[in-house]
C-alpha positions in Angstrom: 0.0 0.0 0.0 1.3 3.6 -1.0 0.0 6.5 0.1 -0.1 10.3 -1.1 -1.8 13.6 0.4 -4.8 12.2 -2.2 -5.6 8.9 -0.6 -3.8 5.3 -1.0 -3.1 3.3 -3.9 -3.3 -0.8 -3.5 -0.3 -1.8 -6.0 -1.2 -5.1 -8.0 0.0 -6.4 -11.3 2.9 -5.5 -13.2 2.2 -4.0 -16.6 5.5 -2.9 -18.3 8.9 -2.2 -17.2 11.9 -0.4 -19.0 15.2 0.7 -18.2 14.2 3.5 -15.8 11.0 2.3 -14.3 7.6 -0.4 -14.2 4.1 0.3 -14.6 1.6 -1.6 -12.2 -1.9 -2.0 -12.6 -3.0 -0.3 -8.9 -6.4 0.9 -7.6 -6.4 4.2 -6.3 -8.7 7.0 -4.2 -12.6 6.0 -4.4 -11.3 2.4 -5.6 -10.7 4.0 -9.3 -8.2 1.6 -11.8 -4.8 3.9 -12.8 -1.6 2.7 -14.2 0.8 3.6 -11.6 4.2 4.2 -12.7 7.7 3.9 -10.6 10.5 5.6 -11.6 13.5 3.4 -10.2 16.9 4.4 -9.4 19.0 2.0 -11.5 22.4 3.1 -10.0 21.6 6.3 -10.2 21.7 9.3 -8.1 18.1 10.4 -6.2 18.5 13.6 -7.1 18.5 12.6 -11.4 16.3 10.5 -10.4 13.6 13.2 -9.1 14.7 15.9 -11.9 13.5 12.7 -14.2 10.5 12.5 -12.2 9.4 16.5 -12.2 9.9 16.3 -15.7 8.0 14.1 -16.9 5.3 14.8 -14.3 5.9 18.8 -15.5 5.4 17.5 -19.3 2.3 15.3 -18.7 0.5 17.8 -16.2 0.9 20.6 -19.0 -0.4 18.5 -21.6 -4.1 17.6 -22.4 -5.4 15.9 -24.9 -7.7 13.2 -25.4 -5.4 10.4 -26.8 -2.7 11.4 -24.5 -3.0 9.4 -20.8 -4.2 11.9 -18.0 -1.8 12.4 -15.0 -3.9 11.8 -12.1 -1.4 11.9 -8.9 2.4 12.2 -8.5 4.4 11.2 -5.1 7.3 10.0 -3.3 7.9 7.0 -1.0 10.4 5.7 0.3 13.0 7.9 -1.9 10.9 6.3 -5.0 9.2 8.2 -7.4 5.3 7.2 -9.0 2.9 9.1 -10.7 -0.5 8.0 -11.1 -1.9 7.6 -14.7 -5.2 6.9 -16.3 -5.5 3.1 -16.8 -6.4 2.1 -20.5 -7.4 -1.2 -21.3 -5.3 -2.1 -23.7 -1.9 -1.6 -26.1 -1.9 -1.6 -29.4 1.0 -4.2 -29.5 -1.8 -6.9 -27.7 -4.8 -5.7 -29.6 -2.3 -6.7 -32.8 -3.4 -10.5 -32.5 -5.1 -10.3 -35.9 -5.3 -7.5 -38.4 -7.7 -4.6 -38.0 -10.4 -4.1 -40.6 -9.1 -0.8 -42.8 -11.7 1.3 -40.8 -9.9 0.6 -37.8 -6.7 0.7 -38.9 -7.1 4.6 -40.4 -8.9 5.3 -37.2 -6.2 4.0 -35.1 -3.8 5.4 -37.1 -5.9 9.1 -37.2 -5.5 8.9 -33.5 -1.9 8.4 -33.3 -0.7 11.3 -35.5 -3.0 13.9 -34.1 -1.6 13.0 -30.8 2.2 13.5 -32.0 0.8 16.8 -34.1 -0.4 18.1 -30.7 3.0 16.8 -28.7 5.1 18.1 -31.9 3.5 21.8 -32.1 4.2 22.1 -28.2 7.6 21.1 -28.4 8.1 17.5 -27.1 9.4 14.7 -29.6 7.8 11.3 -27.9 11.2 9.1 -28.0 9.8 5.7 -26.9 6.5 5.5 -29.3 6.0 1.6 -29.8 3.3 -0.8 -29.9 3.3 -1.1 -26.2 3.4 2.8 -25.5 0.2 3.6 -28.2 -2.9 2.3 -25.3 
C-alpha cells in the first residue's frame, strides 16, 4: 500500500517495465483503476532520479489531450518516485493479434498522429513511441 496527500493506492500487477522504471496496474482514491508508474533508481543518483521524475510529471500535467493518458497523482515514498496515470485497457501491440479491418486501422492510425501533431507543435518529440506505449 502507497500512500499520497490524495488517498492510497493498492499496487497489483505488473504491466511494463523499461530501463528507468515499471508500470503496475494499482487501484487508487474512491477504488478508481490507474496505471501507476515507478520511476526506479537503477544506480543512479536520487537527485537525477527526481529531476526525471518532475519532468516528466511537469510535461504530462501541462499536456491535455484526449489520446494522451491523464496524470492523475504524483508522489514520493520511500525515496521512490510514481505518478498515477489513467489506466487504458489495452496496447496496441496486444490488440495486434489479428489485423484490424481498414476502418480501424485509419482510425487508429488518425488517432496516433493527431496526438504527435499536438506533442510536436508544443515542443516534445515522444522518443519511446511503440506498440506497447500507443494504449
Amino acid at each position: 500500500m502507497l500512500t499520497s496527500t490524495r488517498g492510497a493506492y493498492r499496487v497489483g500487477a505488473l504491466i511494463g517495465d523499461g530501463q528507468y522504471g515499471s508500470v503496475y496496474e494499482c487501484i487508487g482514491p474512491f477504488d478508481q483503476a490507474y496505471a501507476l508508474k515507478m520511476f526506479r533508481p537503477a544506480n543512479r543518483h536520487y537527485d537525477t532520479v527526481k529531476q526525471e521524475w518532475a519532468a516528466e510529471m511537469k510535461r504530462l500535467e501541462s499536456f491535455r489531450h484526449p489520446n494522451i493518458v491523464y496524470i492523475h497523482d504524483a508522489f514520493e515514498v520511500n525515496h521512490l518516485f510514481y505518478i498515477a496515470l489513467e489506466k487504458c485497457d489495452t496496447s496496441l501491440r496486444a490488440a495486434m493479434v489479428r489485423p484490424f479491418p481498414d476502418e480501424v486501422l485509419f482510425e487508429h492510425g488518425r488517432q496516433l498522429v493527431m496526438a504527435l501533431a499536438y506533442l510536436h507543435d508544443n515542443g516534445l518529440v515522444h522518443s519511446d513511441l511503440h506498440g506497447a506505449n500507443v494504449l
